[in-house]
N, C-alpha and C positions, 0 to 999 in steps of 0.2 A: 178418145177420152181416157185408156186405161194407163197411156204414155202420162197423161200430166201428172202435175206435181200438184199434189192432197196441200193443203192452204188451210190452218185456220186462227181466227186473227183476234188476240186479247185485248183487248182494251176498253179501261173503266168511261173514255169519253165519247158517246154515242156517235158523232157527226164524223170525228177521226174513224172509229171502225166499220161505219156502213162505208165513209169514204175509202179507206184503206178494199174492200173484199170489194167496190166496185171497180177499182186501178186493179185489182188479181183478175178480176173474172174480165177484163179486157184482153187476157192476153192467150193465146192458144195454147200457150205452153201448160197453164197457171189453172188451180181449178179451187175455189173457195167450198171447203166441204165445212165448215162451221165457225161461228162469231159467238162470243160471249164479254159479256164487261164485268162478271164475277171471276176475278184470275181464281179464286181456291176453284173452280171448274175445267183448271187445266187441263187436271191429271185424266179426269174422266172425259172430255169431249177428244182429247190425242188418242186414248183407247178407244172410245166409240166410233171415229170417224177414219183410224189409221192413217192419222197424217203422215208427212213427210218433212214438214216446215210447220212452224209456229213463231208467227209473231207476237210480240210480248211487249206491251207499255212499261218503261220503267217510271214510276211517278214520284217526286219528291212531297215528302219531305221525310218518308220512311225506306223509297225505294223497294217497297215489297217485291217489285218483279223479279227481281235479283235472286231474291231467294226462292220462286216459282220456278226460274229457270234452273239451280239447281238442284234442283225439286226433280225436274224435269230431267236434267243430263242426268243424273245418277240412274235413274227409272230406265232414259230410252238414248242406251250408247248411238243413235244411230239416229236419232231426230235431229231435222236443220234446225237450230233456235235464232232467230232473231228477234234483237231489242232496238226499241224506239225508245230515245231519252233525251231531255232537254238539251241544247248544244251546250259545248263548254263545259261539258262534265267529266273532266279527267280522271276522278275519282271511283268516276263510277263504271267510265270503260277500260280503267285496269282490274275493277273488281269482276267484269264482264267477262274480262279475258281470264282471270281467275276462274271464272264459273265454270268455263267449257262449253262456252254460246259460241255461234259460229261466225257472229256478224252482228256488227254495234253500230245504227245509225242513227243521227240527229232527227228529231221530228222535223227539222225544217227540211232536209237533205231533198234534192227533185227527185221526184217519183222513179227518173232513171236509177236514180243510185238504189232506192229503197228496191225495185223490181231485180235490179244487179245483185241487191245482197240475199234475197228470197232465193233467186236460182244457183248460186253459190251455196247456201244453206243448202241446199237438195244436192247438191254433185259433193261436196265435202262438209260434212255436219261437224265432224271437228278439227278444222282448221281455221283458225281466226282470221277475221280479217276487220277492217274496222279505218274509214276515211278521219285523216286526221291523226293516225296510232305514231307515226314520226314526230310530227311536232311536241304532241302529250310528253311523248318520250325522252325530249329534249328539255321540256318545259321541267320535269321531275330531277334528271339529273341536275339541272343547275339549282333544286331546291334544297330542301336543307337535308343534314345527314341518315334520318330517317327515311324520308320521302326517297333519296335518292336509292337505298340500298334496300330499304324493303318497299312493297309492295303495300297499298292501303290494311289491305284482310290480314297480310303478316304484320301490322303495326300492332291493329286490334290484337292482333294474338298475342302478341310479344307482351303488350299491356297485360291481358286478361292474366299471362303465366306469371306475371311480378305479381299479378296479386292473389297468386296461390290455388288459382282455380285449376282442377283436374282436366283432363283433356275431356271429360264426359257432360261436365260445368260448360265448357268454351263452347264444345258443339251446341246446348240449350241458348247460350247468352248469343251465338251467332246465327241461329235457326239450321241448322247444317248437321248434316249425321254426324256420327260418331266417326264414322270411316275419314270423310271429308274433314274433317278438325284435326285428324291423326296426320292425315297428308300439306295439314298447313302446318302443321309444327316442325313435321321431319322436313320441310321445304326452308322454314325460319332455321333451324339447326343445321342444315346445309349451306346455307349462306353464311351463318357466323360462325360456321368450320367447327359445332361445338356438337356433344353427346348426350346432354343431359341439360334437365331448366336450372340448376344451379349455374354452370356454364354460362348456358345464354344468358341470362340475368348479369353474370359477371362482365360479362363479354361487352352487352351491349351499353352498361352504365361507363365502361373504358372508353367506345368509340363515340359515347356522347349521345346512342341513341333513347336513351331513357332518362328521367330524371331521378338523382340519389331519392328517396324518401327522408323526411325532414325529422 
């Protein structure tokens, strides 16, 4: 038992997480050390229980898990994080793969895949992986010039900086430290080869990815 991999599994819909921790505790490998449906209870059941993997509902129409996971990555460089999110959501498994999750599956996905990305999470916590990340990725490119060149989180940012907000503003308006809002900016500013938000501002209204103001 001291080989398995600590399991504990987030989710607001009762029937999904007893069934989820009974598909963990099936398996030798796998050991279900806590459940909760209050995600602000992450932070404390990962410490009380010293997981190793945490699985995490992403739920529409605010997607709070998003921001629990990284919650979470920032707190534990070293936790597997896995997220369950409605299929189809490209949006939200690039913001995923922005977070520093380890592994992005659809709630419909077979239990193989979901049990695949749990013991992935545990052998590498941060390496992405995520079924589906090709086609997403093909789907983005041929979208429009924003979509194409940034990232959903660098769009919001790009927005937030045209409208004057400090980077200490953006972290508040995107739930996200200060640290974390520093490293999407210098990440947007590496992309549009630029130094400063006057720059980017300039930059990105030339390649079309913003709109002039009226």
């Amino acid at each position: 038992m001291n080989d398995c991999v600590r399991v504990v599994v987030i989710d607001d819909h009762t029937l999904v997480r007893y069934g989820l921790a009974g598909l963990v505790d099936q398996e030798p490998d796998l050991e279900i050390v806590g459940d909760t449906g209050q995600r602000t209870e992450a932070i404390g059941i990962v410490l009380s229980t010293r997981a190793n993997v945490v699985v995490l509902d992403v739920t529409p129409p605010d997607h709070d898990g998003l921001r629990i996971a990284r919650e979470l990555r920032n707190r534990y460089a070293e936790l597997g994080i896995v997220l369950l999110a409605p299929e189809g959501e490209d949006s939200v498994l690039f913001e995923a793969l922005e977070s520093g999750v380890s592994a992005f599956v659809a709630r419909t996905a077979p239990t193989g895949e979901i049990l695949a990305a749990i013991r992935h999470a545990a052998v590498a916590p941060t390496s992405f992986t995520a079924t589906g990340l090709g086609p997403a990725m093909a789907r983005r490119d041929q979208s429009s010039p924003v979509q194409a060149l940034l990232s959903p989180r660098e769009a919001q940012v790009l927005e937030l900086l045209g409208q004057g907000l400090s980077v200490r503003a953006i972290a508040v308006a995107l739930s996200v430290s200060v640290s974390t809002a520093k490293t999407y900016v210098e990440r947007l500013y590496e992309k549009l080869e630029v130094s400063n938000r006057a720059q980017a501002i300039m930059t990105a209204l030339q390649r079309g990815l913003i709109e002039p103001k009226s």
